[in-house]
C-alpha positions as protocol buffer text, in pm:
chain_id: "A"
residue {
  index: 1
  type: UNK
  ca { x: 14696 y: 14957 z: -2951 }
}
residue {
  index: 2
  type: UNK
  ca { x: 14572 y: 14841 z: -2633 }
}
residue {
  index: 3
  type: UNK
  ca { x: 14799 y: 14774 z: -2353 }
}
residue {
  index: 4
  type: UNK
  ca { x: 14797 y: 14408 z: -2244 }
}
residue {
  index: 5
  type: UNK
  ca { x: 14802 y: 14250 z: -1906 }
}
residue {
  index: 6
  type: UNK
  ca { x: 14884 y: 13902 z: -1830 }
}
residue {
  index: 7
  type: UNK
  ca { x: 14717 y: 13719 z: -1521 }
}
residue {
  index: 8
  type: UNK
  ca { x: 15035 y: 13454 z: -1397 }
}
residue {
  index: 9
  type: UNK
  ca { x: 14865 y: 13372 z: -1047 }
}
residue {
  index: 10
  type: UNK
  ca { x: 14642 y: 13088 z: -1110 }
}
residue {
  index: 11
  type: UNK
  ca { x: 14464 y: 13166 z: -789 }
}
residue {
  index: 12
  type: UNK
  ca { x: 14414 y: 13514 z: -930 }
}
residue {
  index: 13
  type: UNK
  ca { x: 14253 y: 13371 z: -1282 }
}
residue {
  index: 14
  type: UNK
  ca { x: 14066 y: 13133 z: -1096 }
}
residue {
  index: 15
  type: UNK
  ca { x: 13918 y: 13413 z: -865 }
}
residue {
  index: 16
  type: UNK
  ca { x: 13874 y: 13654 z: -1177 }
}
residue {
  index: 17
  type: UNK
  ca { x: 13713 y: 13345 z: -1418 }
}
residue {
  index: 18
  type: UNK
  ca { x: 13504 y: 13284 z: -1156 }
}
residue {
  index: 19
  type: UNK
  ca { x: 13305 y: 13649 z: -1090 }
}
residue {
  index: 20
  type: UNK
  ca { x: 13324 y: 13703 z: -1499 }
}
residue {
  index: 21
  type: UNK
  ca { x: 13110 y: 13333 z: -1582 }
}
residue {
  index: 22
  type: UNK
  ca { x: 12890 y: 13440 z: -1265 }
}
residue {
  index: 23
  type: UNK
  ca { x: 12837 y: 13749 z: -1374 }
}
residue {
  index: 24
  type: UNK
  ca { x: 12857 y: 13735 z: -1746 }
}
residue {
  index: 25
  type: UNK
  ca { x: 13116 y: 14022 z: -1760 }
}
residue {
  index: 26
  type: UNK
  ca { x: 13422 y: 14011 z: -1967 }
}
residue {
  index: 27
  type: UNK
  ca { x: 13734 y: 13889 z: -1761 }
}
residue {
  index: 28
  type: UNK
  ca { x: 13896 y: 14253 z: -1824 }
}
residue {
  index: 29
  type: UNK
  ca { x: 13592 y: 14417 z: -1646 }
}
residue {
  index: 30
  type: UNK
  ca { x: 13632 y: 14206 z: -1355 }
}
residue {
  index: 31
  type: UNK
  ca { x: 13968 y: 14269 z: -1295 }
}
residue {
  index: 32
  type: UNK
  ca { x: 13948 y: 14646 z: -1394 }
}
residue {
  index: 33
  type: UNK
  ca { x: 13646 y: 14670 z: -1101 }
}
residue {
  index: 34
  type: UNK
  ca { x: 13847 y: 14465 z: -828 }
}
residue {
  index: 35
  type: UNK
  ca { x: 14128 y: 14705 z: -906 }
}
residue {
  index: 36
  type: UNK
  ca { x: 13922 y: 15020 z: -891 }
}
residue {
  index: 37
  type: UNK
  ca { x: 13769 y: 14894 z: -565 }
}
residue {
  index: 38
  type: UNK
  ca { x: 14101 y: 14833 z: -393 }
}
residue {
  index: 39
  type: UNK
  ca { x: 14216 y: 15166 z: -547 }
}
residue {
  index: 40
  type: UNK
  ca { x: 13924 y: 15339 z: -335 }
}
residue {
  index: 41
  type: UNK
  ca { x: 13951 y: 15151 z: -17 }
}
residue {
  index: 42
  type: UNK
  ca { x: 14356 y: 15251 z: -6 }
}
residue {
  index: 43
  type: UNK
  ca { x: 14266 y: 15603 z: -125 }
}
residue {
  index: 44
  type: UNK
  ca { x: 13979 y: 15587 z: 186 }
}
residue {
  index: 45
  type: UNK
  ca { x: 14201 y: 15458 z: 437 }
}
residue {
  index: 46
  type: UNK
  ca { x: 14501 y: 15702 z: 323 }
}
residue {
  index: 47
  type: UNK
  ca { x: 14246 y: 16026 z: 392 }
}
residue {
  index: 48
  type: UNK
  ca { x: 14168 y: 15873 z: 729 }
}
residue {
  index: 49
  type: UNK
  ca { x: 14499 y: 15833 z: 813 }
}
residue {
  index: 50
  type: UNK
  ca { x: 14579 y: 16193 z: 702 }
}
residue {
  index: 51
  type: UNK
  ca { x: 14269 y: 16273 z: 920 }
}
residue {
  index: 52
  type: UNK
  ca { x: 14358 y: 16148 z: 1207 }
}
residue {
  index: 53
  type: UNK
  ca { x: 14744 y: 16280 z: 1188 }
}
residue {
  index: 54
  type: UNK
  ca { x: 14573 y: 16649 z: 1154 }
}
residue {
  index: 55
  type: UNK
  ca { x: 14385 y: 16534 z: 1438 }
}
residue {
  index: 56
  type: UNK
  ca { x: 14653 y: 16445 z: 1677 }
}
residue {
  index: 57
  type: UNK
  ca { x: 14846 y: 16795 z: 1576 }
}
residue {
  index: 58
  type: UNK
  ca { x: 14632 y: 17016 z: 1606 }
}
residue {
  index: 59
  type: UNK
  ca { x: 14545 y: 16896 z: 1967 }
}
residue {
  index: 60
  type: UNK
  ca { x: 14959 y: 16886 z: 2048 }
}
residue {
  index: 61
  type: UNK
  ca { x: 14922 y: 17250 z: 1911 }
}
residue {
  index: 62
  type: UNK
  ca { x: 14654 y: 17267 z: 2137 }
}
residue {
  index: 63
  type: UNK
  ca { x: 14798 y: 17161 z: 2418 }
}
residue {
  index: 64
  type: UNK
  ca { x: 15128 y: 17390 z: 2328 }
}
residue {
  index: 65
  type: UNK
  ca { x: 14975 y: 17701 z: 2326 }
}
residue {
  index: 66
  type: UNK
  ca { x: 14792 y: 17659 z: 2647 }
}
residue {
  index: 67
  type: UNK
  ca { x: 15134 y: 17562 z: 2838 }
}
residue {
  index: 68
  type: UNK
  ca { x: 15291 y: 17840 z: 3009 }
}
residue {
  index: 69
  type: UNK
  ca { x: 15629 y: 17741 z: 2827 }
}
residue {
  index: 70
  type: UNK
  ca { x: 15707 y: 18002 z: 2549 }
}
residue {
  index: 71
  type: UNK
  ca { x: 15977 y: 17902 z: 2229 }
}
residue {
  index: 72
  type: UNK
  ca { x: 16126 y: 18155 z: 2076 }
}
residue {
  index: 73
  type: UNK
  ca { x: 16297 y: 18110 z: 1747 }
}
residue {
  index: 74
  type: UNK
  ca { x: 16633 y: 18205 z: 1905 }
}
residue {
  index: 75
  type: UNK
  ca { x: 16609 y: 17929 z: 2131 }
}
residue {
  index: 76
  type: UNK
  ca { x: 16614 y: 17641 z: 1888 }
}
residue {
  index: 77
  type: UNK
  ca { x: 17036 y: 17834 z: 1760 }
}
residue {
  index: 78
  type: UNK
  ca { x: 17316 y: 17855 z: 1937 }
}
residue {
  index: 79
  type: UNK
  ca { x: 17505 y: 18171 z: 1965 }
}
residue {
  index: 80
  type: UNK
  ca { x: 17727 y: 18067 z: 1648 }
}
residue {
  index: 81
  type: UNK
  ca { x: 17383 y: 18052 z: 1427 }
}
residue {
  index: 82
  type: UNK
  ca { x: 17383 y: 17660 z: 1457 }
}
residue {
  index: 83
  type: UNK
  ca { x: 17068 y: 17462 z: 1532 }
}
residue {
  index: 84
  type: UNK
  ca { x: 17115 y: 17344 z: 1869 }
}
């Protein structure tokens, strides 16, 4: 059986009536392609935002390993074992 989706905006129907009588595709098809579209742009924008995260830490790395100040693993305990 095929799953069924209602359309409760009338904005939305109105939208989606209007591309499927323009372009003679089935209502589903519209709706399915809008969705498919917005799925890309999001997954688009998430990879450039992953992108530009890598970006900025690999230039803090960067910038850390040309400083003169050195962290050793010790430093970030106290003598107890504790994270300072």
């Amino acid at each position: 059986m095929t799953k069924q989706f209602n359309i409760r905006s009338e904005k939305a129907y109105a939208l989606a009536s209007k591309h499927a009588q323009a372009s003679g595709k089935p209502l589903a098809a519209i709706v399915e392609e809008a969705l498919r579209d917005f799925d890309e742009k999001v997954s688009i924008a998430r990879e450039k935002r992953a992108q530009k995260m890598h970006d900025l830490i690999s230039a803090i790395q960067d910038e850390v390993a040309k400083s003169s100040v050195k962290f050793e693993i010790d430093d970030m305990y106290d003598e107890d074992g504790l994270p300072c």
